[in-house]
C-alpha positions as a Markdown table, in Angstrom:
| # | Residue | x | y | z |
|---|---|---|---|---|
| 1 | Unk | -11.0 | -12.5 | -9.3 |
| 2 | Unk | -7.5 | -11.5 | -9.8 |
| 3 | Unk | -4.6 | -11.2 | -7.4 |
| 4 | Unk | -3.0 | -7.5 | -6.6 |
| 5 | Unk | 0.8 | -7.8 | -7.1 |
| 6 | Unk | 3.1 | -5.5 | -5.1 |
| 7 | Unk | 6.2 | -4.2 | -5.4 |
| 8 | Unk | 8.4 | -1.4 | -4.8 |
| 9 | Unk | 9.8 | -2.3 | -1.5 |
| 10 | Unk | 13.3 | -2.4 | -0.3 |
| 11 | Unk | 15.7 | -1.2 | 2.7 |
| 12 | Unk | 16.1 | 2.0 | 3.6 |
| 13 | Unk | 17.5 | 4.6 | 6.1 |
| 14 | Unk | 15.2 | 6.6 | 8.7 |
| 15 | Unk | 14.2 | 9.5 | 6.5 |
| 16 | Unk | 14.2 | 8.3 | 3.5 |
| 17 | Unk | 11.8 | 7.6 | 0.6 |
| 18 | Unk | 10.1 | 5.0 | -1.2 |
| 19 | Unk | 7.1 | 4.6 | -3.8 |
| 20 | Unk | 5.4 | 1.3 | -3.7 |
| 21 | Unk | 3.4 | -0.5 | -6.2 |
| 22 | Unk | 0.2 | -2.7 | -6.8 |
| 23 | Unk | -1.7 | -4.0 | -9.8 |
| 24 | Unk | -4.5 | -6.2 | -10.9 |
| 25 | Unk | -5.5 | -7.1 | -14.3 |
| 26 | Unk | -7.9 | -8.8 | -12.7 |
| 27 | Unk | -10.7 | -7.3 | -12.0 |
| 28 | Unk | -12.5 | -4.2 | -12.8 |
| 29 | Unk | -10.0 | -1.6 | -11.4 |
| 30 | Unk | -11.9 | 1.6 | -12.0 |
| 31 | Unk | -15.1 | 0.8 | -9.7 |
| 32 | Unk | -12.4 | -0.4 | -7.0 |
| 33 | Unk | -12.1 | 0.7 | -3.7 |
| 34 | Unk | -8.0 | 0.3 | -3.2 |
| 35 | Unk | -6.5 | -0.2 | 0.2 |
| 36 | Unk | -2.9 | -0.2 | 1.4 |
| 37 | Unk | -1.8 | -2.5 | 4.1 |
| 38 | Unk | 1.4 | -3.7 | 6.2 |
| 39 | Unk | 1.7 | -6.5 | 8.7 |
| 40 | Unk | 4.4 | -7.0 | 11.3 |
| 41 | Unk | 5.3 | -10.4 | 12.1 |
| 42 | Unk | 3.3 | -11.1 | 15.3 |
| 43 | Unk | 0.7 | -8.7 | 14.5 |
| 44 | Unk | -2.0 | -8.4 | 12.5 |
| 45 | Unk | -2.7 | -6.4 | 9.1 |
| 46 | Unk | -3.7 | -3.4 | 9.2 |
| 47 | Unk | -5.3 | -0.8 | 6.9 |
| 48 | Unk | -3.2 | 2.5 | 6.1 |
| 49 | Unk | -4.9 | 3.7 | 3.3 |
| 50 | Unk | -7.8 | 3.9 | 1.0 |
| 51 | Unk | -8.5 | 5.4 | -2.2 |
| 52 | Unk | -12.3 | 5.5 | -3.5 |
| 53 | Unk | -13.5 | 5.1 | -6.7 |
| 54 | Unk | -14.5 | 8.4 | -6.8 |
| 55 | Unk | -10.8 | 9.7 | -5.9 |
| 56 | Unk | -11.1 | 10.4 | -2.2 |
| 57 | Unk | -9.1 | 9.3 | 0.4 |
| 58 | Unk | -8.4 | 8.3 | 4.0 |
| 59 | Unk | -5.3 | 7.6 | 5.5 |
| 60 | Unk | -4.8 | 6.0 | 9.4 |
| 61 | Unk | -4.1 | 8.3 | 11.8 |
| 62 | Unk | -0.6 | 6.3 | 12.3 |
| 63 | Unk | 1.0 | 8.0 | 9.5 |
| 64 | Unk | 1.5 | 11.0 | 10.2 |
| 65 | Unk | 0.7 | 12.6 | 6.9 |
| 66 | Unk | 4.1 | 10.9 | 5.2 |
| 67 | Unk | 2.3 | 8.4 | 3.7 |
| 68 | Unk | -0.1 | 9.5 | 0.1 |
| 69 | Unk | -1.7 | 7.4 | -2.1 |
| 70 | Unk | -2.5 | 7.4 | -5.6 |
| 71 | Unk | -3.7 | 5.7 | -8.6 |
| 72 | Unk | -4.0 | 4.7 | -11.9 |
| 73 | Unk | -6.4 | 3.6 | -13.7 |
| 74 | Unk | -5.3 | 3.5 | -16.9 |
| 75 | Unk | -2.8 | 1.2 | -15.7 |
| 76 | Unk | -4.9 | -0.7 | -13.5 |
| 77 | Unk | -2.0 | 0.4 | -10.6 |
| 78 | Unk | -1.6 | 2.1 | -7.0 |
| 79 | Unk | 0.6 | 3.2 | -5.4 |
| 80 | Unk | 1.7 | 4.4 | -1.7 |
| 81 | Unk | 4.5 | 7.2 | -2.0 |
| 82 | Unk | 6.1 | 7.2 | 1.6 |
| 83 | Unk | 8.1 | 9.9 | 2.8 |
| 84 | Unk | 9.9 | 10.9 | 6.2 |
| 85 | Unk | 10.2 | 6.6 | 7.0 |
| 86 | Unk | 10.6 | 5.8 | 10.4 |
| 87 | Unk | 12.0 | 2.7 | 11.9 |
| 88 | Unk | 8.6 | 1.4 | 13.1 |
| 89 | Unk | 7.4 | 1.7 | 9.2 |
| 90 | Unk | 8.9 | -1.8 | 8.5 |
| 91 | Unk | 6.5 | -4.0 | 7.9 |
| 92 | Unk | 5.0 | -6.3 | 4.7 |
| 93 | Unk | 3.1 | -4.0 | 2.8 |
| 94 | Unk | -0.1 | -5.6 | 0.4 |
| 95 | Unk | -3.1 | -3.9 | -1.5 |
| 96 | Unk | -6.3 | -5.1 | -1.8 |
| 97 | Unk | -9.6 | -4.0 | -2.8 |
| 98 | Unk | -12.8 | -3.8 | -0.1 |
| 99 | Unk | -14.4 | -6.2 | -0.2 |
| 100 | Unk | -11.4 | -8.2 | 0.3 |
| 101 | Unk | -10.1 | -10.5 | -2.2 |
| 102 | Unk | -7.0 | -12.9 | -2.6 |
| 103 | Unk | -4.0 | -11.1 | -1.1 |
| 104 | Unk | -0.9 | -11.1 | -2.7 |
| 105 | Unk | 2.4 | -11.6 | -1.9 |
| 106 | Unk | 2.8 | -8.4 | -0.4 |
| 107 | Unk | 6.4 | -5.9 | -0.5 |
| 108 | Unk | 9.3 | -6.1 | 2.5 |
| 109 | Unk | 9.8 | -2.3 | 3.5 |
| 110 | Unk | 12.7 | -2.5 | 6.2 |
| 111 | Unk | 13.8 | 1.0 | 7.6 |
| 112 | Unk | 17.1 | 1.0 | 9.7 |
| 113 | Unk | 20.5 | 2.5 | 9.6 |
């Protein structure tokens, strides 16, 4: 079972913009269910977004609509595009697939001015 790696992540003022990244070559990416997460350090991880196999999509109430994600299958790639960033967006950000399998090492988001 391969490993997602993400990428993508950086520091950024309140209102700005950033596209994240994941692959696996891995496994079979098509028939995936994709998931975004982020963790805060104390907390625990927590699910922001899923993209079916068939294309659809839910996204946790927390975001606000800023947050859309996407993929690629050709490419065996997702991606989170997140717009409008707030402060309490930083976090580590991983993908996985459901059911869960090795994480990765995730991206550092860090929103401040």
């Amino acid at each position: 079972q391969g490993q997602f790696v993400e990428s993508g992540g950086a520091l950024v003022h309140p209102g700005g913009s950033l596209r994240l990244s994941c692959a696996n070559h891995g496994i079979a990416f098509s028939s995936a269910t994709v998931s975004w997460y982020r963790q805060v350090p104390g907390n625990e991880r927590e699910m922001i977004a899923s993209i079916i196999r068939d294309g659809r999509i839910i996204y946790s109430s927390v975001l606000k609509g800023r947050f859309t994600i996407s993929r690629d299958n050709s490419k065996n790639e997702a991606y989170l595009q997140m717009d409008n960033l707030e402060p309490e967006d930083t976090a580590v950000y991983y993908c996985n697939q459901i059911p869960i399998g090795p994480w990765g090492p995730g991206t550092q988001v860090t929103v401040s001015s």
